[in-house]
matplotlib code that plots the C-alpha trace (Angstrom):
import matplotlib.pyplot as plt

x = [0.0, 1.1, 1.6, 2.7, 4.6, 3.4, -0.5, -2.1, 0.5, 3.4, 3.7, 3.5, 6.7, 8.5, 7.8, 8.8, 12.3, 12.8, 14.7, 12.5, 9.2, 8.1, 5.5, 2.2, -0.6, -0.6, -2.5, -3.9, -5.8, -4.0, -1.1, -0.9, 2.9, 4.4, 6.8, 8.7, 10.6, 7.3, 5.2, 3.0, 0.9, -0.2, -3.4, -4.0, -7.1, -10.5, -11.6, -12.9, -13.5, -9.9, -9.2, -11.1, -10.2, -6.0, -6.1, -7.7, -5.2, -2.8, -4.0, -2.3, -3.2, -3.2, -1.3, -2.0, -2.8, -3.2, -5.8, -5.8, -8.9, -12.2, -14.1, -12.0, -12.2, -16.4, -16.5, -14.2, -16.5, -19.0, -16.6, -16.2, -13.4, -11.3, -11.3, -11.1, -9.9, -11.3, -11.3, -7.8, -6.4, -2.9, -0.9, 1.9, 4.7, 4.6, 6.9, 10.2, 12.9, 11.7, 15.4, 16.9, 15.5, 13.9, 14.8, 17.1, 16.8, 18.4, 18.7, 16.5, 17.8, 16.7, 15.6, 13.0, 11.6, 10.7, 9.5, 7.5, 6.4, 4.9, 3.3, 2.6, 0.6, -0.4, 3.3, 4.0, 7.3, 8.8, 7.8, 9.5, 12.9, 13.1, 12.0, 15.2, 17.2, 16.2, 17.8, 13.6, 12.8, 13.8, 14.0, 13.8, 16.0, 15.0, 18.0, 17.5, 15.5, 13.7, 10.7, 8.9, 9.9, 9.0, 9.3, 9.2, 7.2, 9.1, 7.6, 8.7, 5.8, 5.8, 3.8, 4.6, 4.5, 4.5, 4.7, 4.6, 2.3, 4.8, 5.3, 2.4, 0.9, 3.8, 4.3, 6.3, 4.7, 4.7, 8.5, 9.2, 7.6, 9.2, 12.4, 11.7, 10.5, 13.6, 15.2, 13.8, 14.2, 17.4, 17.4, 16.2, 12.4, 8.8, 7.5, 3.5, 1.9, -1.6, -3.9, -7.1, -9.8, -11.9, -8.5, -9.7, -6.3, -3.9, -5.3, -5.5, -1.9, -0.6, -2.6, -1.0, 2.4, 1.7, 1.2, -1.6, -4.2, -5.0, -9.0, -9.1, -9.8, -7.5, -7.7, -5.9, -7.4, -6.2, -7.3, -9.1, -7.8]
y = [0.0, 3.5, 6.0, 9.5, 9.8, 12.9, 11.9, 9.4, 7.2, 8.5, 6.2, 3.1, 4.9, 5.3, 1.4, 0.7, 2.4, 0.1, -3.1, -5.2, -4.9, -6.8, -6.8, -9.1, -8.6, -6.6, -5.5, -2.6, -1.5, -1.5, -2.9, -4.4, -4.5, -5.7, -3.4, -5.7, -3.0, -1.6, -5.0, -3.3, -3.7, -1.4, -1.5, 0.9, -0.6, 0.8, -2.7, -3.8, -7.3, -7.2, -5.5, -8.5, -11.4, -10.2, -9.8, -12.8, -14.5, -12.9, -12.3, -13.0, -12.2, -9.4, -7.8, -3.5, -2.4, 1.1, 1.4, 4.5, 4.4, 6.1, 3.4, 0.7, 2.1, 2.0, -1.3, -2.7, -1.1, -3.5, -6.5, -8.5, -9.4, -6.7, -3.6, -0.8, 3.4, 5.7, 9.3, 10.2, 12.7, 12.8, 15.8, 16.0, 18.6, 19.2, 22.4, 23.4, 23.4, 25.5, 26.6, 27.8, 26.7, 29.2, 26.4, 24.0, 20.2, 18.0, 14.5, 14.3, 12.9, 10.8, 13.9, 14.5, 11.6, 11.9, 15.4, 14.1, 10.9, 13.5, 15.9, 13.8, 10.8, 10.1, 7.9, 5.3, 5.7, 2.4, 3.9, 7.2, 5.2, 3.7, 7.0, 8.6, 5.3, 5.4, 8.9, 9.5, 11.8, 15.7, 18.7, 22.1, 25.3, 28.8, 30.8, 30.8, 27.6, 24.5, 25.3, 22.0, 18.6, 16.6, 12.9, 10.5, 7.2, 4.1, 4.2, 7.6, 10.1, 13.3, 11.2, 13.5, 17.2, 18.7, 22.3, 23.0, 25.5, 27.6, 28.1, 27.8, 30.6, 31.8, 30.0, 27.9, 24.6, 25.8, 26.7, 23.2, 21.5, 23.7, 22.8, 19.2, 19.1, 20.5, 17.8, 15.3, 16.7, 16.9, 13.3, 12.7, 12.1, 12.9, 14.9, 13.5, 13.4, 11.7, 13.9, 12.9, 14.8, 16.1, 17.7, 21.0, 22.6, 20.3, 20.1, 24.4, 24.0, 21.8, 24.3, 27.2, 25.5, 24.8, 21.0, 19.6, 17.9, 14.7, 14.4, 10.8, 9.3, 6.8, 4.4, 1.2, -1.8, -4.6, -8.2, -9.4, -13.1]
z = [0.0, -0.3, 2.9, 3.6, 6.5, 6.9, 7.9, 10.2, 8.9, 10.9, 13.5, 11.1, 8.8, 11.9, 12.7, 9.1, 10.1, 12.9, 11.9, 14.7, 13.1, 11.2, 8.5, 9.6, 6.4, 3.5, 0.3, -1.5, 1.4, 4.2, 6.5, 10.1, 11.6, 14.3, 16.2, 18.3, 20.0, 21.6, 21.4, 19.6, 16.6, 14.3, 11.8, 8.7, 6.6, 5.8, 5.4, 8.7, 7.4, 6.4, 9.8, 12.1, 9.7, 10.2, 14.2, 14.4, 12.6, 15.0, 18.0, 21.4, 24.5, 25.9, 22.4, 22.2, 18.6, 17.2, 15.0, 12.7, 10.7, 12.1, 10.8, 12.3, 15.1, 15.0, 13.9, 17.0, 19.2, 19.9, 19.9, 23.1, 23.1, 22.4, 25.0, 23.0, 24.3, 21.7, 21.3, 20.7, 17.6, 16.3, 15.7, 13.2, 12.8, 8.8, 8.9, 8.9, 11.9, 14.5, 14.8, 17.9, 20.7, 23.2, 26.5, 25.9, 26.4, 29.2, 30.0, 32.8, 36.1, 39.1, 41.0, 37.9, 38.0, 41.9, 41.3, 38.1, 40.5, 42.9, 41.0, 37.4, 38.8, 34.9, 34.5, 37.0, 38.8, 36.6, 33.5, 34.1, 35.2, 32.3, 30.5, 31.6, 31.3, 27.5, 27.2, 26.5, 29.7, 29.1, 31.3, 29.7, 31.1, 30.1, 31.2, 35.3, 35.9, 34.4, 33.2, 32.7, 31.6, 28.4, 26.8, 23.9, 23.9, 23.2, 20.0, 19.5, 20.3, 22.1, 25.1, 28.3, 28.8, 32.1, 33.3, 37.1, 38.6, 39.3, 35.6, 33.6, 31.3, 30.2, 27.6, 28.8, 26.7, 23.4, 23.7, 25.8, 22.4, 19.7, 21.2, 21.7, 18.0, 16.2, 18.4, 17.2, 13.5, 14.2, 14.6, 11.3, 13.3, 12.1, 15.6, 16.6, 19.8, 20.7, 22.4, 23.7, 21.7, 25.0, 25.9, 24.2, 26.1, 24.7, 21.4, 21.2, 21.8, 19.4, 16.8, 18.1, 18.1, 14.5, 14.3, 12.0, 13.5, 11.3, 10.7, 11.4, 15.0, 16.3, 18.8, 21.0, 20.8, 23.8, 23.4, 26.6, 26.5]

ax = plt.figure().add_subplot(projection="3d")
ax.plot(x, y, z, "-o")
ax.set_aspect("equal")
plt.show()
């Protein structure tokens, strides 16, 4: 099939750059791939029948796939055994660098992660260890302090912004992501985020940043078995 990596499709082209994963099913209307390096699966198809008859000739338990066709994601709805988290958009930086960096990036530390444990119950403590083990878990200075701390998904989504009271509307976010974003460009890698759609906050600010908010609904499918 063909993809843009610029679209919904971003997170299955940066899949297809990883050398664990591992094409499952394909045709001319759609693909499902398996990113070993996450465990997770990921299903492009208008098709449903295509979509139900493929995961059921892969399905394990417990297995998480992203699903990023709207109707996909209807069709999964009613089925039993699959529990199913819907209402999430995807933003994509399209644009150029952002160029130098208002904050600038650092690793982030142990003493993040127990301030992020304390004040960003949304990340276990285990997943923020390995975060910042990953080299995935950022802090961001302005030029007298850190202003709010930032990460990347295993996968390789923006998955974790946080700005502390003590610095919010100052915009402080939008310059945490532009320089987390010509990072990652840097890096030779497409920026996207998921954001859930009811979070009208986080979805104004991807706009203002820039990012283009792809039409389509995705969601995550996890097999009950």
């Amino acid at each position: 099939m063909k993809f843009s990596p610029y679209s919904i499709q971003t997170p299955l082209y940066a899949a297809m750059t990883c050398p664990q994963s591992c094409i499952l099913e394909e045709d001319d209307t759609g693909i499902l791939l398996s990113d070993r390096k996450t465990g997770i699966w990921i299903l492009d198809t208008e098709d449903t029948g295509q979509a139900a008859l493929w995961l059921d000739r892969h399905r394990q338990p417990g297995m998480n796939v992203l699903v990023l066709r709207d109707a996909c994601c209807s069709a999964f709805e009613d089925m039993t055994d699959w529990e199913i988290k819907r209402g999430f958009l995807q933003a994509v930086w399209t644009g150029d660098h952002p160029g130098i960096p208002a904050v600038h990036l650092e690793q982030a530390e142990l003493a993040d992660v127990q301030f992020l444990k304390e004040h960003c119950p949304l990340f276990s403590e285990q997943e923020l260890l390995n975060a910042m083990a990953e080299n995935r878990l950022y802090a961001g200075f302005d030029s007298r302090q850190c202003i709010g701390y930032y990460g990347i998904s295993q996968a390789g989504r923006m998955n974790l912004l946080f700005i502390p009271e003590c610095s919010r509307r100052q915009g402080h976010g939008l310059a945490l992501e532009a320089a987390l974003i010509g990072h990652l460009m840097d890096n030779g890698i497409i920026p996207y985020a998921h954001i859930p759609e009811s979070n009208l906050a986080a979805v104004s600010l991807q706009q203002k940043l820039g990012m283009v908010i792809c039409p389509e609904e995705i969601c995550w499918l996890k097999h009950a078995g």
